[in-house]
C-alpha positions as CSV (number, residue, x, y, z in Angstrom):
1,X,51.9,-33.7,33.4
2,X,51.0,-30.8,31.7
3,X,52.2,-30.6,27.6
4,X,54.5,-27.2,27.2
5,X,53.3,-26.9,24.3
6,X,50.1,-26.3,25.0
7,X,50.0,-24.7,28.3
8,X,52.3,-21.8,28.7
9,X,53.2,-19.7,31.8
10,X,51.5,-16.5,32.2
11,X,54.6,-14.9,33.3
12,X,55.9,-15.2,29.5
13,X,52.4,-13.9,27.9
14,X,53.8,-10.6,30.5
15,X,57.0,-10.6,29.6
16,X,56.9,-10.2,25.9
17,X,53.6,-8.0,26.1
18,X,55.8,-5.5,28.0
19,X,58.6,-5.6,26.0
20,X,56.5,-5.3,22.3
21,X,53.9,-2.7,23.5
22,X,56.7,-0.4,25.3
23,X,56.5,1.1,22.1
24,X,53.8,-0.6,20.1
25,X,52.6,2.6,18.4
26,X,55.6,3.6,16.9
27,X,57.0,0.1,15.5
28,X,53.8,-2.0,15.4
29,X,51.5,1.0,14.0
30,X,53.6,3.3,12.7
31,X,51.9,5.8,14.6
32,X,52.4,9.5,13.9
33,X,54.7,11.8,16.5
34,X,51.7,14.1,17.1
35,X,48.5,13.3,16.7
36,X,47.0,14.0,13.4
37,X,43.5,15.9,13.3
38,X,43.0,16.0,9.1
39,X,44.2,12.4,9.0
40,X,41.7,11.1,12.0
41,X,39.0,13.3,10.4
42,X,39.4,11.6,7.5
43,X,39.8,8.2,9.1
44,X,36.4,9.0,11.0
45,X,34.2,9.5,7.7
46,X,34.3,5.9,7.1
47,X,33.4,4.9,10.6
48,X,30.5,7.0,10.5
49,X,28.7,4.7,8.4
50,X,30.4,1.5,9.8
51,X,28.7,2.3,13.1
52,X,25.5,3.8,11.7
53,X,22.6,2.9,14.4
54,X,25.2,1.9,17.4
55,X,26.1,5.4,18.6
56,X,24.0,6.5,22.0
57,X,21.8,9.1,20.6
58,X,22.3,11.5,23.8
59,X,25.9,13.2,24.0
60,X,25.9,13.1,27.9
61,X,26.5,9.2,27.6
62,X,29.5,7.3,28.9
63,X,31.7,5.8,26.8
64,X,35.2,4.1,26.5
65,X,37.5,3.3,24.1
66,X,39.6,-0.1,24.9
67,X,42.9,0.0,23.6
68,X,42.0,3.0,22.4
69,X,46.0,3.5,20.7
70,X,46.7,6.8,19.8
71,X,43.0,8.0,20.1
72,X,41.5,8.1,16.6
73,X,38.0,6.9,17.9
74,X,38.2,9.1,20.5
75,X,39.0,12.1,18.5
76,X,35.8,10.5,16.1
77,X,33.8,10.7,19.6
78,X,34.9,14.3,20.5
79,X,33.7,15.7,16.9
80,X,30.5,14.2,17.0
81,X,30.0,16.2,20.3
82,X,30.8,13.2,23.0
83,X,32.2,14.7,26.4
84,X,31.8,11.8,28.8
85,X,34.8,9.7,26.6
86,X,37.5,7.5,28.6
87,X,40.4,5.9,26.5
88,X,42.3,2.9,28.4
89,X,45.6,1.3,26.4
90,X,48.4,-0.6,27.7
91,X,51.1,1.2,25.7
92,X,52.5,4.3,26.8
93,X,53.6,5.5,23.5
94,X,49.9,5.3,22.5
95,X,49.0,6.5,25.7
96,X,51.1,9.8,24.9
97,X,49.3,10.3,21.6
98,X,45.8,9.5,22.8
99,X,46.1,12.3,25.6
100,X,46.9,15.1,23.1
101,X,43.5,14.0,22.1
102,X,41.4,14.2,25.4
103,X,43.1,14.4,29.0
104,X,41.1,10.8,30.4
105,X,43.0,8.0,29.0
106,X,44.4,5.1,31.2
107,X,47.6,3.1,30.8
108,X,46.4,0.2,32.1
109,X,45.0,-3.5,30.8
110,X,41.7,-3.5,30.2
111,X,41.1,-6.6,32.1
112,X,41.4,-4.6,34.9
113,X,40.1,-1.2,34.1
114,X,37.0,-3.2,33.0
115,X,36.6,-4.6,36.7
116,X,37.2,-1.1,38.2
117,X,34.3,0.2,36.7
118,X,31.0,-1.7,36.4
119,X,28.0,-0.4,35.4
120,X,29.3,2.7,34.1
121,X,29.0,2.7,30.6
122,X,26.7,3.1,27.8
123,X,29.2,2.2,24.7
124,X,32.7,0.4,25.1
125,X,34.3,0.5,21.8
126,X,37.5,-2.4,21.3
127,X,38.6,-1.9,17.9
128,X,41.7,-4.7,17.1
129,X,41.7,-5.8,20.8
130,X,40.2,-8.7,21.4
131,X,42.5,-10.7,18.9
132,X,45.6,-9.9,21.2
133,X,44.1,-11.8,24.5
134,X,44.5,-15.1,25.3
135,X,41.5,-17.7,25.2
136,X,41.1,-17.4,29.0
137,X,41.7,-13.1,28.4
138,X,39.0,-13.5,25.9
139,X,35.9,-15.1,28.4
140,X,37.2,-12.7,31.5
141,X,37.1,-9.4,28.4
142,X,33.6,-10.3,27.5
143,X,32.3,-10.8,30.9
144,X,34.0,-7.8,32.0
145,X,32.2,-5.9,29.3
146,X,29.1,-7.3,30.3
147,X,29.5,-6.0,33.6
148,X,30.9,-2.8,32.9
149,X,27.9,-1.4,30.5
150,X,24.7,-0.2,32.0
151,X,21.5,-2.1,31.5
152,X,20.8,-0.7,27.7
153,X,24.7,-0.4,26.9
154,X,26.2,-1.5,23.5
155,X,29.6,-3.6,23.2
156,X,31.2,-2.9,19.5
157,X,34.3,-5.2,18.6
158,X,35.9,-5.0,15.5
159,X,38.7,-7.8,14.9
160,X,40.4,-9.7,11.8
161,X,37.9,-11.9,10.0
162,X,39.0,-15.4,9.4
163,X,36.2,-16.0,7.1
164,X,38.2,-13.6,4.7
165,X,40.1,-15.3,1.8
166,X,42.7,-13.5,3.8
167,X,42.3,-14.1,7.3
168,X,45.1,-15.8,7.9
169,X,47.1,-13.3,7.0
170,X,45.5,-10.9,9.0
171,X,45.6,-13.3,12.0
172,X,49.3,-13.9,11.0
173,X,50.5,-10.2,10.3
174,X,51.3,-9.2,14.2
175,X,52.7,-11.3,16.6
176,X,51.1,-10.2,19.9
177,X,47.8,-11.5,17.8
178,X,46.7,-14.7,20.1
179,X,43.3,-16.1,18.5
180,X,41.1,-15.3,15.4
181,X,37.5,-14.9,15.5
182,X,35.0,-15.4,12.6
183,X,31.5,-13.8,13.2
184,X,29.7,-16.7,13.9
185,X,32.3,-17.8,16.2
186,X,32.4,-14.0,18.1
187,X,28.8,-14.0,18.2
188,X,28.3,-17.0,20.0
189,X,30.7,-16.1,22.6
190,X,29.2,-13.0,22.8
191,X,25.7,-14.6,23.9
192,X,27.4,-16.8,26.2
193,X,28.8,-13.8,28.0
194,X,25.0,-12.3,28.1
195,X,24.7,-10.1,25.0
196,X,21.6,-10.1,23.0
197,X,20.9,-8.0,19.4
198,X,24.4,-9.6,18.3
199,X,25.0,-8.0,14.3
200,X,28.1,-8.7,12.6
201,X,29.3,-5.6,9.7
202,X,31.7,-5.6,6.9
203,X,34.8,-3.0,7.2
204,X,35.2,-3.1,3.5
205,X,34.1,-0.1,1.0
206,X,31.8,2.7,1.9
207,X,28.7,2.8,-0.5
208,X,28.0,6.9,-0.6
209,X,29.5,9.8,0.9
210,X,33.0,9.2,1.0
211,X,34.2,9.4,-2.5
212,X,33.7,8.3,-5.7
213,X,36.4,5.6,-5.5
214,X,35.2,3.9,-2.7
215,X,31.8,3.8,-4.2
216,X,33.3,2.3,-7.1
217,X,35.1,-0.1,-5.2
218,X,31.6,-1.1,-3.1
219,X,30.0,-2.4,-6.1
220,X,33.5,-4.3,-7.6
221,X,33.5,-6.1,-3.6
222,X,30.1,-7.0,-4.1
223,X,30.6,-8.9,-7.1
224,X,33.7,-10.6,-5.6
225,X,31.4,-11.7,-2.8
226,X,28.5,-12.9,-4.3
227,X,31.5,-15.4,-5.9
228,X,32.8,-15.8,-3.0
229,X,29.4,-17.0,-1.5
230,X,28.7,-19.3,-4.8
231,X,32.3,-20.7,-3.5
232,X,30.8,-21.8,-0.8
233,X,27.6,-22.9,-1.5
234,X,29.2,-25.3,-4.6
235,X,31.8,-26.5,-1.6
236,X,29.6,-26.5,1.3
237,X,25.8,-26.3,0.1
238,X,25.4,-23.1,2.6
239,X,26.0,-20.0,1.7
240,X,28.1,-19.6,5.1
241,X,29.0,-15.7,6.5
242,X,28.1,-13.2,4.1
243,X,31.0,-10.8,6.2
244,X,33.9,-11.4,3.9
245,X,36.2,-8.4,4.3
246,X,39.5,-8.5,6.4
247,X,38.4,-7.0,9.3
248,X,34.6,-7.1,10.6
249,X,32.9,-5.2,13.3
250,X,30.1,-6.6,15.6
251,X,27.8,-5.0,17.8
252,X,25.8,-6.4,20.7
253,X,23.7,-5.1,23.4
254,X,23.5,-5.5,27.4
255,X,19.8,-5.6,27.5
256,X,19.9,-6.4,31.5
């Protein structure tokens, strides 16, 4: 007989999802009424450097934001000259928000956007998604990514780290979160699914052209890690991930 505690009915996994991200933004977010340009602006500076190298160097190229929320990305993708964007969410009140940004956003699940449209893409973006699916969500997301980029197409996740001193927290902090991911762990999956040039990046403090406190905070996190690392290596005798902030981004490429 199957153990209930173990196996659970997908019907439930629906029914909560649509009662929690009815209005996700607002109470899970703390999204903003309208969409905030200055505050996305800002938001964007540090992402231009966490993506540095992963952005399609033409503008005509396709890309899509999964669970794009209330369309910060794809206000980042818009400034740097991107026309060919497509944001997909499942909550409408992010939904709202995201279209004040561009017209082509989805309220859908990307399970099934993903299937509706392979080949098509030369970047899909999933920033804080992929901890919200299911293990069985997780394969069918990856493959569907796989499908849905071009030969030549990048995948970038970005998900809680539980390598972080505090990942458990961050795997802890929202209830609709269903599995955490280290790098190494992500990674691996990711080659299962097909991906190739697999990189895992810190979302920690940006070195130079943000501001001076950030930089200041760079070189204070890299002393905390190198500890953090000698931690490890006394425990373990391998130095283990060197991708020790909260959150961590990772990169791969369809090369097929």
């Amino acid at each position: 007989m199957p153990n209930e505690f173990t196996m659970r009915d997908p019907s439930d996994v629906a029914e909560y999802r649509t009662r929690l991200y009815t209005n996700y933004g607002k109470v899970f977010q703390s999204a903003p009424e309208r969409f905030d340009k200055q505050a996305a602006a800002r938001w964007g500076r540090a992402y231009e450097y966490y993506l540095r190298g992963w952005l399609p160097e033409s503008k005509d190229a396709r890309i899509a934001d999964l669970a794009c929320g209330y369309g910060r990305l794809l206000y980042f993708f818009w400034e740097r000259g991107y026309r060919h964007i497509t944001g997909v969410d499942i909550s409408p009140d992010q939904v709202a928000r995201a279209r004040e940004v561009i017209p082509d956003v989805h309220q859908m699940h990307v399970l099934d956007f993903l299937e509706a449209h392979r080949g098509e893409f030369d970047l899909l973006t999933a920033l804080d998604l992929i901890e919200h699916l299911t293990k069985v969500e997780v394969l069918r997301f990856l493959n569907g990514c796989f499908a849905a980029l071009k030969p030549g197409g990048r995948l970038v996740l970005q998900t809680p780290n539980a390598d972080s001193p505090f990942g458990m927290g961050m795997a802890l902090n929202d209830i609709t979160h269903e599995v955490a991911f280290n790098p190494n762990a992500l990674g691996r999956l990711l080659a299962q699914a097909g991906f190739s040039q697999i990189e895992a990046r810190e979302v920690g403090p940006v070195p130079w052209g943000y501001s001076l406190a950030s930089s200041v905070r760079f070189v204070v996190w890299q002393a905390i890690r190198a500890g953090l690392v000698v931690w490890n290596l006394a425990e373990t005798g391998s130095t283990g991930s060197r991708v020790l902030t909260r959150n961590f981004l990772i990169g791969a490429k369809r090369c097929s």
